[in-house]
C-alpha positions as CSV (number, residue, x, y, z in Angstrom):
1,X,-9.3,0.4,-3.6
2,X,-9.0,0.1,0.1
3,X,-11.8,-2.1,2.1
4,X,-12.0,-2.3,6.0
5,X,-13.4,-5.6,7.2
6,X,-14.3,-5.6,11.1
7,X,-15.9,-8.3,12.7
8,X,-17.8,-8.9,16.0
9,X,-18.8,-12.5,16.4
10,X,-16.3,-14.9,18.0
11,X,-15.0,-17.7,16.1
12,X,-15.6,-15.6,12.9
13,X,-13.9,-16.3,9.7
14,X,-13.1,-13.8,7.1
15,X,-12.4,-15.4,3.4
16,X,-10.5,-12.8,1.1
17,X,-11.4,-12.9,-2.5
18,X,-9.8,-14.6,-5.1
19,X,-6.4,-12.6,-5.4
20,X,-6.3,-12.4,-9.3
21,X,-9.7,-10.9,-9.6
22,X,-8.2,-8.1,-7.1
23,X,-5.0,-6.6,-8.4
24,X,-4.0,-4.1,-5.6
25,X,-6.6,-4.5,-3.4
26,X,-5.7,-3.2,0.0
27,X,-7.3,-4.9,2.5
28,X,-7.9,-3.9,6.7
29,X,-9.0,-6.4,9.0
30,X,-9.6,-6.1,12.6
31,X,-10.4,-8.4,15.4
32,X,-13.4,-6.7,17.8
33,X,-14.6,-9.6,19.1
34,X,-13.4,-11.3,22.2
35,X,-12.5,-14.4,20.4
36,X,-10.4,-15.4,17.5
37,X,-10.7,-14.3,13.8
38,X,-9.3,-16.4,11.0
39,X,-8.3,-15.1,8.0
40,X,-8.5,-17.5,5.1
41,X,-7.4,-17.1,1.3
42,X,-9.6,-18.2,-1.1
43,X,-9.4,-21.6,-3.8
44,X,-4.9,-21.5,-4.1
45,X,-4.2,-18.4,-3.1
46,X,-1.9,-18.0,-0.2
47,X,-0.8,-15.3,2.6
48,X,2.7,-14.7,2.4
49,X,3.2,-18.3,1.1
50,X,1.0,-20.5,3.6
51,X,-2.5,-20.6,4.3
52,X,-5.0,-19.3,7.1
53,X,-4.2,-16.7,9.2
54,X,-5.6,-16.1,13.7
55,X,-6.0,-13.0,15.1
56,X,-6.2,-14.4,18.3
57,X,-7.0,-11.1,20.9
58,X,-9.2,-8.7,21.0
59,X,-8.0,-5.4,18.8
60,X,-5.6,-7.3,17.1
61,X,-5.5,-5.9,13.1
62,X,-4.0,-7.0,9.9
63,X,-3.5,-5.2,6.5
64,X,-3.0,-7.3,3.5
65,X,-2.8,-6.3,-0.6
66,X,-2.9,-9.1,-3.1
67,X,-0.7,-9.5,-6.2
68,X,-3.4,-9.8,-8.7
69,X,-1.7,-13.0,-10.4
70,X,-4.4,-15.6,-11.9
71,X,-1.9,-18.5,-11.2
72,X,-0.3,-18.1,-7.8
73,X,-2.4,-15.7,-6.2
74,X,-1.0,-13.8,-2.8
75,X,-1.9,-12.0,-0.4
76,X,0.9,-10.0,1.1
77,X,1.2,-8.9,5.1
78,X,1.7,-4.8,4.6
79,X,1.2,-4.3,8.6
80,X,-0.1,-5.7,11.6
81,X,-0.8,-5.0,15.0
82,X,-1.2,-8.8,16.0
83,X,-0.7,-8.8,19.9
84,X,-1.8,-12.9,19.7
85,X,-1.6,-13.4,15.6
86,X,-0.6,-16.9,14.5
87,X,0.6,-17.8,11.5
88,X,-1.6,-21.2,10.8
């Protein structure tokens, strides 16, 4: 299952679902604002081991596919283009 999230409001924040309720899920998300876009897991679940994620320019993208664990949910970084992305 593939989803493609794009926002257009500055300051916006995107909340993934719970990773173990998504096993697979492939997941786009692309900056088209002129502002930032934060990325957050949701409850424990983690990107690539830490927490919230800034696309901080315009057109910067992320892709992300989660491991499906209950405990220890992740989301993992496939591919990026993050001219201003920062890890939080």
């Amino acid at each position: 299952m593939v989803h493609l999230v794009e926002r257009n409001l500055a300051g916006s924040t995107v909340v993934l679902p719970l990773a173990g309720t998504q096993n697979g899920m492939i997941v786009f998300i692309k900056n088209t604002s002129s502002g930032k876009v934060t990325v957050s897991p949701s409850g424990t679940d983690k990107i690539e081991g830490g927490g919230a994620i800034t696309l901080g320019k315009p057109h910067d993208s992320i892709q992300l596919i989660s491991n499906g664990a209950k405990t220890g949910g992740q989301w993992y970084i496939v591919s990026g283009v993050q001219c201003g992305a920062v890890l939080a």
